[in-house]
TIPAVEX-361696 format. One record per residue (C-alpha): residue in three letters; z, y, x. Coordinates in steps of 0.2 Angstrom, whole numbers, plus 5000, padded with zeros to 4 digits. Example, Ala and Ser with C-alpha at 12.3 -4.5 7.8 and 13.67 -1.06 7.14 Angstrom:
R; Ala; 5039; 4978; 5062
R; Ser; 5036; 4995; 5068
//
This chain:
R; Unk; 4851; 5017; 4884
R; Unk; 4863; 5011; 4876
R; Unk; 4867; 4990; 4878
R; Unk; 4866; 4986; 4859
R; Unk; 4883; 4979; 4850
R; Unk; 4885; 4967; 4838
R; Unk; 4901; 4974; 4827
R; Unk; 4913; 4958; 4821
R; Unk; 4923; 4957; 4807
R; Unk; 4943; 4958; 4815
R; Unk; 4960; 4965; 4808
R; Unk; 4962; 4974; 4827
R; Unk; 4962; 4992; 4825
R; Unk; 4963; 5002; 4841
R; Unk; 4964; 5021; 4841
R; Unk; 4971; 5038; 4852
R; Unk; 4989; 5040; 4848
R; Unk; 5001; 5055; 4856
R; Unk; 5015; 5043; 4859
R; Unk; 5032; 5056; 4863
R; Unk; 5047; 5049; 4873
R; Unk; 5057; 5045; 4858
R; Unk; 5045; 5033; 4852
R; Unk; 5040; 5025; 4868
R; Unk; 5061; 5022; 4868
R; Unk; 5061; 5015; 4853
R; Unk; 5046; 5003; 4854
R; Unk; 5054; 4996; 4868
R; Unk; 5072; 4996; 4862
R; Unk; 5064; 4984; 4845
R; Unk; 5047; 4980; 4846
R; Unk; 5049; 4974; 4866
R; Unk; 5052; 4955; 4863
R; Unk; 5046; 4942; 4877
R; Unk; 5040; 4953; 4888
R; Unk; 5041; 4952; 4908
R; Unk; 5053; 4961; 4920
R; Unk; 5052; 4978; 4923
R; Unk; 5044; 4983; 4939
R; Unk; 5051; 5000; 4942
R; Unk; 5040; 5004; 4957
R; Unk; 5025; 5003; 4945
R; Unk; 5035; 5012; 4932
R; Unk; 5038; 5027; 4944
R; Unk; 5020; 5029; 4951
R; Unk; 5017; 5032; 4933
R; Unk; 5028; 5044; 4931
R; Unk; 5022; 5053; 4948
R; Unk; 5004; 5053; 4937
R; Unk; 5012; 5060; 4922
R; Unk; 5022; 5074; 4932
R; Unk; 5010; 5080; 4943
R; Unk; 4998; 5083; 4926
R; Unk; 4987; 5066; 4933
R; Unk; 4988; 5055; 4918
R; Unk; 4972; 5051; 4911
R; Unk; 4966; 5040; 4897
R; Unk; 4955; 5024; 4898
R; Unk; 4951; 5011; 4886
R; Unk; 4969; 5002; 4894
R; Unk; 4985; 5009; 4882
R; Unk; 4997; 4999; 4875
R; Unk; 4995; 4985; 4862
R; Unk; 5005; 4976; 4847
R; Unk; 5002; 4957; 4842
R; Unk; 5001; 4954; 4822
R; Unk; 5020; 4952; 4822
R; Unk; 5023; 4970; 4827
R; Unk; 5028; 4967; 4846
R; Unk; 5023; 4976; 4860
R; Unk; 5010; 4963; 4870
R; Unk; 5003; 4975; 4884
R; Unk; 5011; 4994; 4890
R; Unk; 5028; 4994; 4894
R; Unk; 5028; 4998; 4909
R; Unk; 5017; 5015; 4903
R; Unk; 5029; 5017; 4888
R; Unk; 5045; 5016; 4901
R; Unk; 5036; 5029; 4912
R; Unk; 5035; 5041; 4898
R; Unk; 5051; 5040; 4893
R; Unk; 5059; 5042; 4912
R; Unk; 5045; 5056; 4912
R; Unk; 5053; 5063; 4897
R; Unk; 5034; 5070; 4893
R; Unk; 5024; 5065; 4881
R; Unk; 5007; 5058; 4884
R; Unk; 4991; 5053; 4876
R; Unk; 4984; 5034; 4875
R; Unk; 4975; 5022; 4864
R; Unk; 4986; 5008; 4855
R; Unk; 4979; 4992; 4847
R; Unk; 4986; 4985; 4835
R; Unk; 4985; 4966; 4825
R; Unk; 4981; 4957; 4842
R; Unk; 4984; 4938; 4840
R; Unk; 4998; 4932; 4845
R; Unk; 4992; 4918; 4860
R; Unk; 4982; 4936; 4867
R; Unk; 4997; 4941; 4877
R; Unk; 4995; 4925; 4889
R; Unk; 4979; 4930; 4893
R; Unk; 4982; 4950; 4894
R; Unk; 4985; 4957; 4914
R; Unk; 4975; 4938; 4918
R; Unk; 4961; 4947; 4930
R; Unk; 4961; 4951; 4947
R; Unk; 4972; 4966; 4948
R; Unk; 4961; 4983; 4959
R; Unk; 4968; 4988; 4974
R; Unk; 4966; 5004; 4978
R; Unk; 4955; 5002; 4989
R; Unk; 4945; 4994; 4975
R; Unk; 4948; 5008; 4964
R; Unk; 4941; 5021; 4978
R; Unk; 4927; 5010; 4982
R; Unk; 4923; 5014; 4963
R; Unk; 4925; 5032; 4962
R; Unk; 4913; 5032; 4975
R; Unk; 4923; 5035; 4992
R; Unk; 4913; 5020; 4999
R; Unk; 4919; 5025; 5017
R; Unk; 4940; 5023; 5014
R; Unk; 4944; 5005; 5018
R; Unk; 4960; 4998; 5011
R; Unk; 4965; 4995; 5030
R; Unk; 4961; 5013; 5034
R; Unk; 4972; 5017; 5019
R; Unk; 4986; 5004; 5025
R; Unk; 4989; 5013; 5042
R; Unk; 4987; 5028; 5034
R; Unk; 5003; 5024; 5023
R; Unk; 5011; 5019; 5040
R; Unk; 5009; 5034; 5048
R; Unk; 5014; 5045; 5033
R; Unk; 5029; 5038; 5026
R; Unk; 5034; 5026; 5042
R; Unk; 5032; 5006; 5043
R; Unk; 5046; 5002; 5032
R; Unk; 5043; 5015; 5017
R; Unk; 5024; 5012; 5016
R; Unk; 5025; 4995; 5008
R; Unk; 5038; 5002; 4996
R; Unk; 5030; 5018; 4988
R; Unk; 5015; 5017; 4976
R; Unk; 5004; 5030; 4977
R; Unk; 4988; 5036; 4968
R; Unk; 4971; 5036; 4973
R; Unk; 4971; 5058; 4977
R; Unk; 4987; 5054; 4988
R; Unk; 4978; 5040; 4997
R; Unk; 4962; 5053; 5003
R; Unk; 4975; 5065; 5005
R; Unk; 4983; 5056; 5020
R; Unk; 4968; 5048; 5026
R; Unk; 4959; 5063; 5028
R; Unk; 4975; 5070; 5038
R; Unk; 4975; 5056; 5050
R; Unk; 4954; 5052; 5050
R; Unk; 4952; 5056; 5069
R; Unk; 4968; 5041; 5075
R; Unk; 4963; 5031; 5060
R; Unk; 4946; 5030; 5063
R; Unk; 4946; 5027; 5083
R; Unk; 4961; 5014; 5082
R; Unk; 4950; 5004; 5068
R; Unk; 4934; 5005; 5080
R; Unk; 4943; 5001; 5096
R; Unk; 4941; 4983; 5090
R; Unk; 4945; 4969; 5076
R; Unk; 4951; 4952; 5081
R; Unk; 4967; 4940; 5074
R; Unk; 4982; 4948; 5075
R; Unk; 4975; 4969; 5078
R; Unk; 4987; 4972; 5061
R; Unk; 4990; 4987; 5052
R; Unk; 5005; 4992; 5060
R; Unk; 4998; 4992; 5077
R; Unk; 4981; 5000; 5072
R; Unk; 4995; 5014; 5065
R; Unk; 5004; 5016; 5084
R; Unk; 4986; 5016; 5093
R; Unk; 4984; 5030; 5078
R; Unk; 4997; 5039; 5085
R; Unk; 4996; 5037; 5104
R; Unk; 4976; 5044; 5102
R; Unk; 4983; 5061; 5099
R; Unk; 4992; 5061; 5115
R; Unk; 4987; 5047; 5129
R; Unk; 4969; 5045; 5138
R; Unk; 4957; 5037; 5125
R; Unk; 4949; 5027; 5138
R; Unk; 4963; 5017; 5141
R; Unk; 4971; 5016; 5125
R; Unk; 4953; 5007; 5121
R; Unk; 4956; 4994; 5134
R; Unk; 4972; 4990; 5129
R; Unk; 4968; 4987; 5113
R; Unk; 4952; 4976; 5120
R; Unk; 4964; 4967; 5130
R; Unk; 4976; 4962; 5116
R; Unk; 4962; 4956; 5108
R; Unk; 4952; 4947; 5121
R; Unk; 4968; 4941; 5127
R; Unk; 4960; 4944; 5145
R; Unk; 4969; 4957; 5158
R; Unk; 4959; 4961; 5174
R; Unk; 4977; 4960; 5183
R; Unk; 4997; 4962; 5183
R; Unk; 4995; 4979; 5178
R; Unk; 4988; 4976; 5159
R; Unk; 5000; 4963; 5156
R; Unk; 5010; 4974; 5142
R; Unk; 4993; 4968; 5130
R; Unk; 4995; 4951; 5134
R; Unk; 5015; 4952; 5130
R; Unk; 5011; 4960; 5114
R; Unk; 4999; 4948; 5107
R; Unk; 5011; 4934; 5112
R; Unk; 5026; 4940; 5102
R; Unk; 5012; 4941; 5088
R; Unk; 5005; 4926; 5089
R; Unk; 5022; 4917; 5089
R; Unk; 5033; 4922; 5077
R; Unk; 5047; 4915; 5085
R; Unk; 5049; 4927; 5099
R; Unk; 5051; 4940; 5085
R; Unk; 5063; 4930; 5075
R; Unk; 5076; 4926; 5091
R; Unk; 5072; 4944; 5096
R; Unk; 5078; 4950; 5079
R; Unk; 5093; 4938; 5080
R; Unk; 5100; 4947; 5093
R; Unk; 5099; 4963; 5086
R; Unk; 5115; 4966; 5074
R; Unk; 5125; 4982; 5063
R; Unk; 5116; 4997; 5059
R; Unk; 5103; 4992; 5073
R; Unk; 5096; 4980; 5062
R; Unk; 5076; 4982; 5059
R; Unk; 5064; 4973; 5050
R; Unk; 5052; 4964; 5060
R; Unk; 5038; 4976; 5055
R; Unk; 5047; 4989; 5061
R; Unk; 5051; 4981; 5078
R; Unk; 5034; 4977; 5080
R; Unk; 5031; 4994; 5079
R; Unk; 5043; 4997; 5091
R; Unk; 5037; 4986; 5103
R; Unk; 5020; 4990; 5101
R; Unk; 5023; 5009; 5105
R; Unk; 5034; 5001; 5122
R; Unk; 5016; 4991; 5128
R; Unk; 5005; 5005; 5125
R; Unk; 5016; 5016; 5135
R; Unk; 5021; 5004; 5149
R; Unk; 5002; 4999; 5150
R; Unk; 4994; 5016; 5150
R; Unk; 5008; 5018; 5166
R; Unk; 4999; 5002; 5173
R; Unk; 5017; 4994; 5173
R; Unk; 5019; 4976; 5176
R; Unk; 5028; 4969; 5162
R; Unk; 5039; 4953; 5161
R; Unk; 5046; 4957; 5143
R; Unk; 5044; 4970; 5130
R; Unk; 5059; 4978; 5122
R; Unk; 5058; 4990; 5105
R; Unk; 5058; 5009; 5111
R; Unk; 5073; 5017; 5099
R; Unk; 5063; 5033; 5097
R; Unk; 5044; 5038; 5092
R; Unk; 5035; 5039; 5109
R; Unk; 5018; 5046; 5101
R; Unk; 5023; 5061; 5087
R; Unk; 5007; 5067; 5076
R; Unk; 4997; 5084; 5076
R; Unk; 5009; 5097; 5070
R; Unk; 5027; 5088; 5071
//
């Protein structure tokens, strides 16, 4: 049954447009006055929709106040015009002008929110996040957007090292770029002792000398200073970010504990110790 609406009298008139590029140009050339900066990360994962024939109409379109300016959809009209295809969406039109401080307001969906809605209750947004890591790397996976299809895409790909790195155990500091490199490692070292390691960075407890690489890993995450000096010495095209030198490091404990190796000090590996299934 339908919840029963009472219809008010308003001057907003909303309905389906086809909006081509050359009007989405020109919109934003005149009608765009007051508006926020461009993100063009949001504006190429749109056009990534439009492209690959993904677009798809909700009530959320674009939107001019009673003065003729654009209040909501630039970033949608900039991806149709850098998509030079032409797409269909609602526009509303005679919006009051004080609407636009309230438009985008909400709590934005991650995407893990929004697959959590289409029903794929079992993809966690952490499960997404070290999915990203061990598709794109450390450093690209916090830069790309990508769509809900891509995101089960890659997390079916990786479910057996996703799935048994976010089991091995939870605890402050067991982040997604470590869960990626425990990913990794499961499709080549014993699983028994990946597990331990990874109880032992958490616990923070080490039967003896020879699991000492955990301990050394959860101390360089726990303070951020020994990242930062380590980070200082490292100079010219050998910089890294420190996410990706905690990956680095991450994949040298692992290996030096899976070894038994008594460690003093971790330093970043300068190539990937654990490659994935058909690399």
């Amino acid at each position: 049954m339908k919840p029963e609406v009472k219809e008010l009298q308003n001057p907003m008139q909303t309905r389906l447009v086809f909006i081509t590029p050359s009007y989405a140009k020109a919109v934003l050339e005149k009608n765009n006055v007051d508006n926020r900066r461009l993100n063009m990360v949001r504006v190429d994962a749109l056009v990534q929709l439009i492209l690959n024939n993904q677009w798809q109409v909700t009530h959320q379109g674009i939107a001019f106040d009673c003065n003729g300016n654009l209040v909501d959809g630039q970033h949608r009209l900039a991806a149709i015009v850098k998509a030079n295809t032409p797409v269909r969406m609602l526009a509303s039109y005679n919006l009051e002008e004080r609407t636009k401080l309230i438009i985008d307001g909400g709590m934005p969906r991650t995407l893990g929110n929004r697959l959590t809605l289409a029903g794929y209750t079992e993809i966690s947004s952490r499960a997404i996040a070290v999915a990203r890591i061990l598709e794109y790397g450390v450093v690209a996976a916090s830069q790309c957007a990508i769509t809900p299809e891509e995101a089960i895409k890659i997390v079916t790909k990786y479910c057996d090292g996703i799935n048994f790195a976010l089991s091995c155990g939870n605890g402050k500091g067991y982040t997604a770029v470590i869960q990626a490199v425990v990913a990794r490692a499961y499709y080549s070292v014993s699983h028994n002792k990946l597990h331990r390691f990874v109880e032992v960075y958490v616990s923070e407890v080490p039967t003896d000398k020879t699991e000492s690489a955990a301990l050394k890993l959860k101390r360089a995450v726990s303070d951020k200073q020994i990242i930062i000096n380590a980070l200082h010495n490292i100079s010219g095209s050998e910089r890294v970010s420190a996410k990706e030198y905690l990956y680095q490091i991450t994949e040298n404990a692992i290996s030096r504990f899976i070894k038994g190796e008594s460690v003093v000090a971790l330093k970043a590996v300068s190539h990937e110790l654990y490659p994935l299934p058909n690399q």
